[in-house]
Backbone as ProteinMPNN parsed JSONL, in Angstrom:
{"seq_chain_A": "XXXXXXXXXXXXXXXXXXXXXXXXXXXXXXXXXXXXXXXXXXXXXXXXXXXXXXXXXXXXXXXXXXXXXXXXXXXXXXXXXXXXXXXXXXXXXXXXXXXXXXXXXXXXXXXXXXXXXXXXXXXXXXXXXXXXXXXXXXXXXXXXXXXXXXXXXXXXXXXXXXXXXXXXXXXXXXXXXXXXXXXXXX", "coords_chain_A": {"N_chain_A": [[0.824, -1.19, 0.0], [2.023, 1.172, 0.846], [3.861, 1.396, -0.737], [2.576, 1.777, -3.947], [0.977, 4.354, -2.899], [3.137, 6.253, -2.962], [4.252, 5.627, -5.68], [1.922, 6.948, -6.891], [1.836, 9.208, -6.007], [4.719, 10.065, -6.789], [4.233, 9.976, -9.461], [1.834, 12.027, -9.555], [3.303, 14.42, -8.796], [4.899, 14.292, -10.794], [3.851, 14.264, -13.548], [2.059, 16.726, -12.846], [4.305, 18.865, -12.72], [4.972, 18.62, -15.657], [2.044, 19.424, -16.686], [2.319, 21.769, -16.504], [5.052, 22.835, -17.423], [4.097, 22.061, -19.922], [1.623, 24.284, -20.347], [3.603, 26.487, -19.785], [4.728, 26.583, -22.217], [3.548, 28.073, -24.646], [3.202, 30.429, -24.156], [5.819, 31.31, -23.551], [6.588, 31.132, -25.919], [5.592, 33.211, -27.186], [5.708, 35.821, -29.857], [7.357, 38.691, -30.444], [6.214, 41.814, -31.211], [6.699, 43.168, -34.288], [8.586, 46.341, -35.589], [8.44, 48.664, -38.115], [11.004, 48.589, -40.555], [14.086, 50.189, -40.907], [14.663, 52.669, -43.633], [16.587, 53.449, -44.742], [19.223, 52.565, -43.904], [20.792, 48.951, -44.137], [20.052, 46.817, -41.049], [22.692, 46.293, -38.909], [23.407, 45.324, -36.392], [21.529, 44.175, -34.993], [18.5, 41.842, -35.015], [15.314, 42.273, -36.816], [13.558, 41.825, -34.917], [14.997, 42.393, -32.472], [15.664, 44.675, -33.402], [13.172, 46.025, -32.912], [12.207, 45.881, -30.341], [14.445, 47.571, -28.637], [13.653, 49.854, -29.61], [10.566, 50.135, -28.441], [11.513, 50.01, -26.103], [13.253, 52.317, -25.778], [11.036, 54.16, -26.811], [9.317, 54.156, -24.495], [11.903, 54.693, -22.373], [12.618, 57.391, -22.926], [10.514, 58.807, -22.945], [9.985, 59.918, -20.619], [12.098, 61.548, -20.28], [12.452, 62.93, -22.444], [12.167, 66.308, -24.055], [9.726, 68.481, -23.752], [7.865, 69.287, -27.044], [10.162, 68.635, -28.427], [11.954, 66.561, -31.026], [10.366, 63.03, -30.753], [11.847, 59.777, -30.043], [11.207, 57.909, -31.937], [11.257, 59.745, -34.58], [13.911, 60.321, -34.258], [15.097, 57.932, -34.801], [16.456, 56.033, -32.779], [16.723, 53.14, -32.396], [17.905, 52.387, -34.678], [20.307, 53.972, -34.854], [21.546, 53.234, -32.382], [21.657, 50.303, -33.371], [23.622, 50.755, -35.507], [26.047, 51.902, -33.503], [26.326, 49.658, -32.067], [27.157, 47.719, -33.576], [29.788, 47.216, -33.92], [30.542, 45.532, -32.141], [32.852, 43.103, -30.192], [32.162, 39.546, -30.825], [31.252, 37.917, -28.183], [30.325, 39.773, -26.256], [28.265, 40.63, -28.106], [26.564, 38.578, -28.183], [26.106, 38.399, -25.578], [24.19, 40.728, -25.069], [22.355, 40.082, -26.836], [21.277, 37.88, -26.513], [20.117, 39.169, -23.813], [18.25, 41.037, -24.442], [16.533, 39.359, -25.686], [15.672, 38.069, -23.16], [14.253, 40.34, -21.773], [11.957, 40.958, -23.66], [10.301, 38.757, -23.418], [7.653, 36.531, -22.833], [7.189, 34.25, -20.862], [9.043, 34.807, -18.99], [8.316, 37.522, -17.864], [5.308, 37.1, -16.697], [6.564, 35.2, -14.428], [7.88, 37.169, -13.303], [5.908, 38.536, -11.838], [4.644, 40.4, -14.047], [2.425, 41.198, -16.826], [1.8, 38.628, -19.057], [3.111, 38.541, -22.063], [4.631, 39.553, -24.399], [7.176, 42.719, -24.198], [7.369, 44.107, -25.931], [4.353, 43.775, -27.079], [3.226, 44.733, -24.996], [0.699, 47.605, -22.9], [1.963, 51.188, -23.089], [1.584, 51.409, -20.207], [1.627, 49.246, -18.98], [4.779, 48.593, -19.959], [5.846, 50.455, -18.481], [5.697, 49.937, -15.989], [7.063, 46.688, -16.227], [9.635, 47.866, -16.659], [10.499, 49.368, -14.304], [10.543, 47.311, -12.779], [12.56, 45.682, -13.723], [14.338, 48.012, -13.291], [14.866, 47.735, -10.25], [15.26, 45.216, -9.425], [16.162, 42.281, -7.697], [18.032, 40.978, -9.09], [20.931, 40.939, -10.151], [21.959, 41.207, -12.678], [19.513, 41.984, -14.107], [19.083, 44.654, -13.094], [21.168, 45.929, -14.613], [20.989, 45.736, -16.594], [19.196, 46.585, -17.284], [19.961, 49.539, -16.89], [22.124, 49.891, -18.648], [20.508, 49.532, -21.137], [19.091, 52.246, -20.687], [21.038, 54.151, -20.187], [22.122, 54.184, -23.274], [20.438, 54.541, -24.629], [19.455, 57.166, -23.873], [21.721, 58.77, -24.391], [22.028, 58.138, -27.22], [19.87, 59.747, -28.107], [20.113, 62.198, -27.209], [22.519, 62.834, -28.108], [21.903, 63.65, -30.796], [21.731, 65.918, -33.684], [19.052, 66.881, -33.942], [18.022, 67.103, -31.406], [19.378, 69.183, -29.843], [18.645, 72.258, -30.061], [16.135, 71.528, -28.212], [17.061, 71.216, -25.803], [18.69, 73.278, -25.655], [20.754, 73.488, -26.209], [23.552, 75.376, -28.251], [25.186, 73.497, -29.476], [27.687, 72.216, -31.189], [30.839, 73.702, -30.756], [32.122, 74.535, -33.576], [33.459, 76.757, -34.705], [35.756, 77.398, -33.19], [36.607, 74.788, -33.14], [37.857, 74.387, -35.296], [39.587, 77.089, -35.339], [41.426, 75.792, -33.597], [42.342, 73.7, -34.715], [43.508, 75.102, -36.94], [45.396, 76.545, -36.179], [47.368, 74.748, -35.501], [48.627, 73.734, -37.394]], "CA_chain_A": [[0.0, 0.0, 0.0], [2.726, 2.472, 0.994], [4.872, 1.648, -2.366], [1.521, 2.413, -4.22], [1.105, 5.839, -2.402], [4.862, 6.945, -3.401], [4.488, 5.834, -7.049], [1.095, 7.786, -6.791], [2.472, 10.53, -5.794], [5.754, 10.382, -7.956], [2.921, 10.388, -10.916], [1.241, 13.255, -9.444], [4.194, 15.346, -9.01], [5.872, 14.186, -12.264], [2.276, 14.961, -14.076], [1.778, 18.509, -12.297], [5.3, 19.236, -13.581], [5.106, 18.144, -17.226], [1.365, 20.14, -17.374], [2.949, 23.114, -15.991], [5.714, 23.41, -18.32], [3.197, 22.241, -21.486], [1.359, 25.136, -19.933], [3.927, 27.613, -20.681], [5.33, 26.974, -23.605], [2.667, 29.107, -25.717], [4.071, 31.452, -23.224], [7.2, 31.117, -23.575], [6.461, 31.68, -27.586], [4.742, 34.302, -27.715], [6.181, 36.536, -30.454], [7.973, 40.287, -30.712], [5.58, 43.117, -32.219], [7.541, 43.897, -35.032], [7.908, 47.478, -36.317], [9.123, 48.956, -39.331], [12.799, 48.814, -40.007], [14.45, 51.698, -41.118], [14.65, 52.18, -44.835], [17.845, 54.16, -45.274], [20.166, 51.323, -44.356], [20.109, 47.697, -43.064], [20.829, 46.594, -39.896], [23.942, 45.627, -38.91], [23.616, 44.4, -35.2], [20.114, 43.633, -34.318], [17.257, 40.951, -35.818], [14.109, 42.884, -37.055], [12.596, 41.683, -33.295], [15.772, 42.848, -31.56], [15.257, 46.405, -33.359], [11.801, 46.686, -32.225], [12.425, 45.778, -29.04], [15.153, 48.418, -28.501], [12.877, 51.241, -30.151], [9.965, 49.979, -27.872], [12.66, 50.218, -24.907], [13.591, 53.701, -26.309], [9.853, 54.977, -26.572], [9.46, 54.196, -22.851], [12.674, 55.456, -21.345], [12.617, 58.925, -23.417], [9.091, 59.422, -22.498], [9.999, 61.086, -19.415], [13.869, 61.998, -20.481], [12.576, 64.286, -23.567], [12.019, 67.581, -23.605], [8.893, 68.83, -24.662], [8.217, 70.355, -27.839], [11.142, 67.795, -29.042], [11.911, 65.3, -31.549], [10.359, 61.916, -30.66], [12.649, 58.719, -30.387], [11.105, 57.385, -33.462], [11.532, 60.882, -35.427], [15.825, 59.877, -34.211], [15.211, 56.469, -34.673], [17.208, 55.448, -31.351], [17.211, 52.096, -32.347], [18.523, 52.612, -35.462], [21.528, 54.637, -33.858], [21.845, 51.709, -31.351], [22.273, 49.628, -33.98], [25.001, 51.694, -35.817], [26.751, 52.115, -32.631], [26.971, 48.543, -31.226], [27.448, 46.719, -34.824], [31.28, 46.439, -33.874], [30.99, 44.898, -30.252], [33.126, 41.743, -29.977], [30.9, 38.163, -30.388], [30.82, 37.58, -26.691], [29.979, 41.035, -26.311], [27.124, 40.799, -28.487], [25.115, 37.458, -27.726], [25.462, 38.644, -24.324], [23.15, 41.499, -25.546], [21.42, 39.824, -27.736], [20.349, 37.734, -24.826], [19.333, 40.302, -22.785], [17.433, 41.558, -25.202], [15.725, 38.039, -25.638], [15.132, 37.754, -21.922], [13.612, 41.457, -21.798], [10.623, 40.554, -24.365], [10.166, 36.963, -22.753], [6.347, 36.891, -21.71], [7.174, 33.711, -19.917], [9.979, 36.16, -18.055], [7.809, 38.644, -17.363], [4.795, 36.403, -16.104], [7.094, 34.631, -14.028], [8.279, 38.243, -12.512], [4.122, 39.3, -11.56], [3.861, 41.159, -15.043], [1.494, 40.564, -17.491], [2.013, 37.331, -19.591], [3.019, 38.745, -23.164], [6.047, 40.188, -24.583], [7.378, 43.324, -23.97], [6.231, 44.949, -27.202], [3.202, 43.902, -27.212], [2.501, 45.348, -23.53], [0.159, 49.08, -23.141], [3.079, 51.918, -22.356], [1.709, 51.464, -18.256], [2.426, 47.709, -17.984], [6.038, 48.608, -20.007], [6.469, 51.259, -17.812], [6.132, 48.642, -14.811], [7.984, 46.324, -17.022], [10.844, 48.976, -16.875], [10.516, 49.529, -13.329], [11.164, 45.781, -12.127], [13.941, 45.457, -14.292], [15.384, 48.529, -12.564], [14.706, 48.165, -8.862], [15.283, 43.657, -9.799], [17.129, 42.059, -7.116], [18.879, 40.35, -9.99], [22.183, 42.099, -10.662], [21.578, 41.03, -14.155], [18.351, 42.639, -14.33], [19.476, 46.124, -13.137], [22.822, 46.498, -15.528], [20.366, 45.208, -18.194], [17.972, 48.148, -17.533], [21.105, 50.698, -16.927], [22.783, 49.654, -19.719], [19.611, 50.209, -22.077], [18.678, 53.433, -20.369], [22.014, 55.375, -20.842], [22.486, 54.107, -24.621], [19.016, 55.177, -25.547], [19.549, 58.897, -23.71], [23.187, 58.95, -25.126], [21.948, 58.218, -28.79], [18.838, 60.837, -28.275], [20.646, 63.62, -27.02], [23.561, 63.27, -29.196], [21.514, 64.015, -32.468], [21.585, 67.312, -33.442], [17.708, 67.559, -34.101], [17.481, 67.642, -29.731], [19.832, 70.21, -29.367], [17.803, 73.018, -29.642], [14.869, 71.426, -27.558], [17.502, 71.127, -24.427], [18.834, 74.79, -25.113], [22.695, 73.653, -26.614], [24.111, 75.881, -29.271], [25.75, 72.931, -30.487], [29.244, 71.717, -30.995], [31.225, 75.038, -31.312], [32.602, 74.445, -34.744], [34.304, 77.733, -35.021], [36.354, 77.302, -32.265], [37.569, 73.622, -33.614], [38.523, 74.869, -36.389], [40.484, 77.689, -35.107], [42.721, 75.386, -33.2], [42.806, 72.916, -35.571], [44.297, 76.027, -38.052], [46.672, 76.891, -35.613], [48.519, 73.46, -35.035], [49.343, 73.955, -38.833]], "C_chain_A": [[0.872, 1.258, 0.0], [3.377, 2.499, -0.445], [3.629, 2.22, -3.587], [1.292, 3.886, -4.177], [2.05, 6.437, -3.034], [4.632, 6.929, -4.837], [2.978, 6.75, -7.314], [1.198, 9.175, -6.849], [3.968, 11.021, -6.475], [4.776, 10.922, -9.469], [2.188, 11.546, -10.733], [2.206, 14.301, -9.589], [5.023, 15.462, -10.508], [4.451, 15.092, -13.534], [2.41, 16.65, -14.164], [2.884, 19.164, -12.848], [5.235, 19.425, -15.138], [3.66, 19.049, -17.484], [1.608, 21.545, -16.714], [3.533, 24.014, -16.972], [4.848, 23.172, -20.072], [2.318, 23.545, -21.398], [2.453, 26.829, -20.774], [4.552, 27.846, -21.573], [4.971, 27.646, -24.302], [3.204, 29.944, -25.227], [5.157, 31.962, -23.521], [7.455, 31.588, -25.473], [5.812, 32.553, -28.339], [5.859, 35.358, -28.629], [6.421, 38.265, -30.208], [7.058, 40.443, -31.352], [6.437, 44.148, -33.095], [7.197, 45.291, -35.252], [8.598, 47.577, -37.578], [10.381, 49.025, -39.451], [13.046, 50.237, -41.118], [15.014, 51.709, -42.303], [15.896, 52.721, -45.33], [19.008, 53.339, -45.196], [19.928, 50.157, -43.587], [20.377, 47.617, -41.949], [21.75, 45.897, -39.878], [23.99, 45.063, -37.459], [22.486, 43.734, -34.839], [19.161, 42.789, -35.692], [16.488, 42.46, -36.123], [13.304, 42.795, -35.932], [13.361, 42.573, -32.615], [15.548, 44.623, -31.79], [13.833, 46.854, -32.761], [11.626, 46.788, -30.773], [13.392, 46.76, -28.178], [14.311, 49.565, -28.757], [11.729, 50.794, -29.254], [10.984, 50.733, -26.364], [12.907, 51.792, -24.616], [12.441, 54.759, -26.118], [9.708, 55.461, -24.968], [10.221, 55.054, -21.909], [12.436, 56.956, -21.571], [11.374, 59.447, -23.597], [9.021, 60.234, -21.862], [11.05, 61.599, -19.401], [13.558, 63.243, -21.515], [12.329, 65.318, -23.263], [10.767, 68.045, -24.152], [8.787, 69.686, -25.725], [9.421, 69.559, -29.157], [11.21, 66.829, -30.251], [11.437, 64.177, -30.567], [11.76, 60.804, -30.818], [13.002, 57.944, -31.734], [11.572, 58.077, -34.948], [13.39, 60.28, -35.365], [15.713, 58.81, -34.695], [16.643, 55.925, -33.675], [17.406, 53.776, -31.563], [17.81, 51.37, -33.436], [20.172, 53.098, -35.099], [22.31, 53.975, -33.472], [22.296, 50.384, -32.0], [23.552, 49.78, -34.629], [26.044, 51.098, -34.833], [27.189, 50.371, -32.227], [27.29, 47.138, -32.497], [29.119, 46.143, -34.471], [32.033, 46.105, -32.866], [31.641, 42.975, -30.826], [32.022, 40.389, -30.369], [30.737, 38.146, -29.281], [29.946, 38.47, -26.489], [28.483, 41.351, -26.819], [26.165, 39.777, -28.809], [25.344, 37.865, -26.089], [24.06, 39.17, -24.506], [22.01, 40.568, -26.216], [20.391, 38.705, -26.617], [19.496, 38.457, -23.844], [18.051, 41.057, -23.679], [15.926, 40.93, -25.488], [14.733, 37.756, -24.154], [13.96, 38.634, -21.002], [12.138, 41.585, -22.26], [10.486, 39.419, -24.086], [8.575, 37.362, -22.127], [6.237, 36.004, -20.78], [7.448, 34.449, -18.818], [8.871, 36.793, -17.237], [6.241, 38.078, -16.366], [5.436, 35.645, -14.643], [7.675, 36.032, -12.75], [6.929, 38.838, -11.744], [3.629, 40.263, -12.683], [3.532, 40.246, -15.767], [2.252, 39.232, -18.621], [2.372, 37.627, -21.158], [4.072, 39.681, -23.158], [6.199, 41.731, -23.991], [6.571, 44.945, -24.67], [5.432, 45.103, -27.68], [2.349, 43.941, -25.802], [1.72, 46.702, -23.754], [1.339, 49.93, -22.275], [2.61, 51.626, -21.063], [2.305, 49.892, -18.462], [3.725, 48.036, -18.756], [6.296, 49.193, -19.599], [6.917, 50.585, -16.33], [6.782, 47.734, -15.087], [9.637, 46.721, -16.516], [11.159, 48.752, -15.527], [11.222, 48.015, -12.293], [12.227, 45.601, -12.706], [14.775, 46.188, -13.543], [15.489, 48.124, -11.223], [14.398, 46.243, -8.594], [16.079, 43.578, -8.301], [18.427, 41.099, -7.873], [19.677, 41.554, -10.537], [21.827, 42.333, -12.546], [20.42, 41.979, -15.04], [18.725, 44.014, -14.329], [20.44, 46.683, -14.09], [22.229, 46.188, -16.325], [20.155, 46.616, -18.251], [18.711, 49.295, -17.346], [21.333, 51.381, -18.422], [21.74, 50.407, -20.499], [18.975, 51.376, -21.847], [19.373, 54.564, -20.696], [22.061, 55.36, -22.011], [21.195, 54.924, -24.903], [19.332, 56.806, -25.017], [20.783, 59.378, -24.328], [22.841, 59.355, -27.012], [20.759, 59.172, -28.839], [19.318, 62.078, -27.884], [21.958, 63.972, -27.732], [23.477, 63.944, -30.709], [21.162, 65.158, -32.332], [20.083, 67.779, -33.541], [17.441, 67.846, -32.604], [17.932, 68.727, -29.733], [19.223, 71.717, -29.444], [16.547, 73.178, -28.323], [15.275, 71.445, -26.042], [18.363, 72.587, -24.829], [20.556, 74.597, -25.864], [22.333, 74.222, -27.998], [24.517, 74.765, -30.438], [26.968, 73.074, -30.703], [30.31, 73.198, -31.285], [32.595, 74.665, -32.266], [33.552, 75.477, -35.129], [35.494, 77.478, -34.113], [37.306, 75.671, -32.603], [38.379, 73.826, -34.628], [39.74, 75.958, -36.536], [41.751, 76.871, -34.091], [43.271, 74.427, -34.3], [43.998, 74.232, -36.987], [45.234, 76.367, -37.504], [47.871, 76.215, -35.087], [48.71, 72.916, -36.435], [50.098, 74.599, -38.904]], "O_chain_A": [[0.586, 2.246, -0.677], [3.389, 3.498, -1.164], [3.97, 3.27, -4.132], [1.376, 4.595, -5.179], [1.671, 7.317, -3.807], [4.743, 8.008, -5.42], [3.159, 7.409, -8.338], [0.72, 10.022, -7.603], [4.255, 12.208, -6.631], [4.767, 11.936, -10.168], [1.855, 12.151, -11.752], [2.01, 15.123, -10.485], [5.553, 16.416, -11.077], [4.389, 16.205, -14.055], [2.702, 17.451, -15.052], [2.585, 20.136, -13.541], [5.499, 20.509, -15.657], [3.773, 19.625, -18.567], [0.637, 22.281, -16.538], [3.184, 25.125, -17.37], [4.978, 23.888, -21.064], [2.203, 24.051, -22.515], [2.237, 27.671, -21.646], [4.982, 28.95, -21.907], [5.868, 28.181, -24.954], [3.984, 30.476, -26.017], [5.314, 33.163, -23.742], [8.37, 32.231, -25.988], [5.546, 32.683, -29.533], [6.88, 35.676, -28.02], [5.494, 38.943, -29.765], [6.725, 39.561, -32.143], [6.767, 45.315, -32.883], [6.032, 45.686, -35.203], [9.268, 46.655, -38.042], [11.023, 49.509, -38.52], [12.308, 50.94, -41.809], [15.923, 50.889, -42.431], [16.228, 52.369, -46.462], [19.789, 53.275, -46.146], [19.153, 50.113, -42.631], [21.141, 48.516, -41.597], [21.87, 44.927, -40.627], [24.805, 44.144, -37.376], [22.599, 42.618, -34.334], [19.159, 43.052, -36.895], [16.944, 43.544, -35.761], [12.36, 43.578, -35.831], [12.794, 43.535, -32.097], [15.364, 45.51, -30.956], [13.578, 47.939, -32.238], [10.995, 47.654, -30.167], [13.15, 46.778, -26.971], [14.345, 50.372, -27.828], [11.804, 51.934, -28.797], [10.922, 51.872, -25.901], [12.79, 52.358, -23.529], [12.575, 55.842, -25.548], [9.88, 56.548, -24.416], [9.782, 55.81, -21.042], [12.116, 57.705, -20.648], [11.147, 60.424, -24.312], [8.329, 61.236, -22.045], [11.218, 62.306, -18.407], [14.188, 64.3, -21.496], [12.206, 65.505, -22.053], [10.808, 67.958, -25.379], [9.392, 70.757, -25.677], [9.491, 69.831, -30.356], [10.15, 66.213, -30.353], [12.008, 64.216, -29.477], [12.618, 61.043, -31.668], [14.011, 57.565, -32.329], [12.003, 57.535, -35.966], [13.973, 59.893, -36.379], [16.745, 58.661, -35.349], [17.69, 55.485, -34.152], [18.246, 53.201, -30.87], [18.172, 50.194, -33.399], [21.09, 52.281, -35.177], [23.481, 53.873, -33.836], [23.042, 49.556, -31.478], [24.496, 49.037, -34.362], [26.754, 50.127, -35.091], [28.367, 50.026, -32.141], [27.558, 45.958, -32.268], [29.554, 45.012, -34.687], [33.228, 46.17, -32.578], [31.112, 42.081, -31.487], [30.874, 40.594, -29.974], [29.57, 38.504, -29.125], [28.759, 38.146, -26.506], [27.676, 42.069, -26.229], [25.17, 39.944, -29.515], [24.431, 37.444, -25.379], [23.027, 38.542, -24.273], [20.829, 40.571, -25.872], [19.247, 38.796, -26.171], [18.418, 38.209, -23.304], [17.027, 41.532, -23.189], [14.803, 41.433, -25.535], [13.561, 37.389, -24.065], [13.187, 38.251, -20.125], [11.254, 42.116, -21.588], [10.672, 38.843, -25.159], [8.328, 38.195, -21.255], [5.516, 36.272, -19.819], [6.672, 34.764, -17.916], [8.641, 36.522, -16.058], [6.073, 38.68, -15.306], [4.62, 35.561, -13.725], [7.817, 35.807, -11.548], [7.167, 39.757, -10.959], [2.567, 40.876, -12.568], [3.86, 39.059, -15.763], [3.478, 39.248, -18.728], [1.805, 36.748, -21.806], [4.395, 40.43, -22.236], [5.276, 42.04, -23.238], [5.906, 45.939, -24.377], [5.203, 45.991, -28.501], [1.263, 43.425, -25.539], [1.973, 47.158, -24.869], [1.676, 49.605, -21.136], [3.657, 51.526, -20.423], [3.413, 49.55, -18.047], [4.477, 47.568, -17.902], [7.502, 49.253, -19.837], [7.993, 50.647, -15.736], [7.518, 47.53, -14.121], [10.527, 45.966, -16.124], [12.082, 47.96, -15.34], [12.096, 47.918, -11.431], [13.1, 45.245, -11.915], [15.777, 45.672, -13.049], [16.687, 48.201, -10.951], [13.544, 45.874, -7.788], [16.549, 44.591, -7.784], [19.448, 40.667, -7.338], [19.355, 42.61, -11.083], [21.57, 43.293, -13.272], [20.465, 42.469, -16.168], [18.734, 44.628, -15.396], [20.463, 47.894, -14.314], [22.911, 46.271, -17.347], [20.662, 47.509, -18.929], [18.074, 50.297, -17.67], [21.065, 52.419, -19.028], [21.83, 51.627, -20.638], [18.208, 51.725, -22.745], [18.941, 55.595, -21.212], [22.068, 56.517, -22.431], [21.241, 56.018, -25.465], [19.433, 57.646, -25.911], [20.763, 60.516, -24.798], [23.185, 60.288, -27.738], [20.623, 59.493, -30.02], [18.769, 63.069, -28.366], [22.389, 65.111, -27.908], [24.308, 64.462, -31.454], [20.525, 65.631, -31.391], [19.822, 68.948, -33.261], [16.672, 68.783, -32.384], [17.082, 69.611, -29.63], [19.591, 72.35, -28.455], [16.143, 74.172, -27.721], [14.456, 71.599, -25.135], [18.768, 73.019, -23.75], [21.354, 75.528, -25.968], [21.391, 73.903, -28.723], [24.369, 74.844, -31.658], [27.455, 74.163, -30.398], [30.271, 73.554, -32.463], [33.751, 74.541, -31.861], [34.473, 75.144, -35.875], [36.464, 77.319, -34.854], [38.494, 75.533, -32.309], [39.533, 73.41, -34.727], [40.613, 75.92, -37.404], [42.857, 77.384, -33.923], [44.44, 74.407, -34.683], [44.996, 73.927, -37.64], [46.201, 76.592, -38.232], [48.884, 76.642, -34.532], [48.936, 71.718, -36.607], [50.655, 74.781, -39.987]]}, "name": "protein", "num_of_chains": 1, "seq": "XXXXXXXXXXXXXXXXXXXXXXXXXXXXXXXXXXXXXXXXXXXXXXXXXXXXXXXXXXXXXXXXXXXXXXXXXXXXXXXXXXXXXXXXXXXXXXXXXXXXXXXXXXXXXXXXXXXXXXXXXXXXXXXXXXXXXXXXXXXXXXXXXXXXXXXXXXXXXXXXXXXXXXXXXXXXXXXXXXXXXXXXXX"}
């Protein structure tokens, strides 16, 4: 009777396991909300998911970083930029990322954290703004240097383009002034 019980209960627990994880596999596959890619040139570091997912990322952070009155993210294309910029990171370097990137739009992930059950990019700006928020304030180291990381690049590549600089008040690179030293170390 007792050996009975045990394999009973091995079958229940083995069971409850196995419809758990058949459970979240749909989950677990839920697809990126592609957007448009950017028609002026291809990408060179990111998938067509990974760019949307960065320009989603981008919308979010520089929501409350812009200035009003400003170019939009999308108007820069920030994840365009982002691509540019990190096209000539090492391999290691860039399946780390590309991981993180993966693990970021995960609706298992994010289910699994108390947010809603569906990718990143296909969240309403409040749940990616809570999204955002757990990533920063994670007790996973991983989690926070994710959400760092993608917070400075995106304000870095939006305030570097000269269409902001007016909307935050800079003149802009003082060109005269480079030029006069550069003429004088001739």
């Amino acid at each position: 009777m007792a050996e009975s019980r045990r394999r009973l209960l091995k079958k229940s627990v083995v069971g409850a396991t196995l419809l758990a994880v058949a459970g979240s596999v749909p989950l677990a596959l839920r697809r990126t909300r592609l957007r448009e890619l950017p028609a002026q040139r291809p990408l060179r570091f990111f998938t067509p998911a990974e760019y949307s997912i960065w320009a989603a990322v981008a919308d979010r952070v520089l929501a409350e970083e812009k200035p009003s009155g400003g170019p939009t993210p999308a108007q820069i294309d920030v994840a365009a930029r982002a691509d540019a910029f990190l096209a000539p990171l090492p391999e290691n370097d860039r399946k780390d990322l590309k991981r993180l990137l993966a693990l970021f739009d995960n609706a298992l992930f994010s289910a699994l954290q108390g947010g809603p059950p569906r990718p990143f990019t296909a969240m309403s700006p409040e749940q990616q703004d809570a999204h955002l928020r757990r990533w920063q304030t994670s007790r996973l180291a991983l989690q926070r240097t994710g959400y760092q990381a993608m917070k400075r690049l995106c304000c870095a590549l939006f305030f570097s383009a000269p269409e902001t600089y007016a909307s935050v008040g800079y003149p802009g690179p003082p060109y005269e002034l480079v030029k006069s030293v550069l003429g004088a170390r001739q």
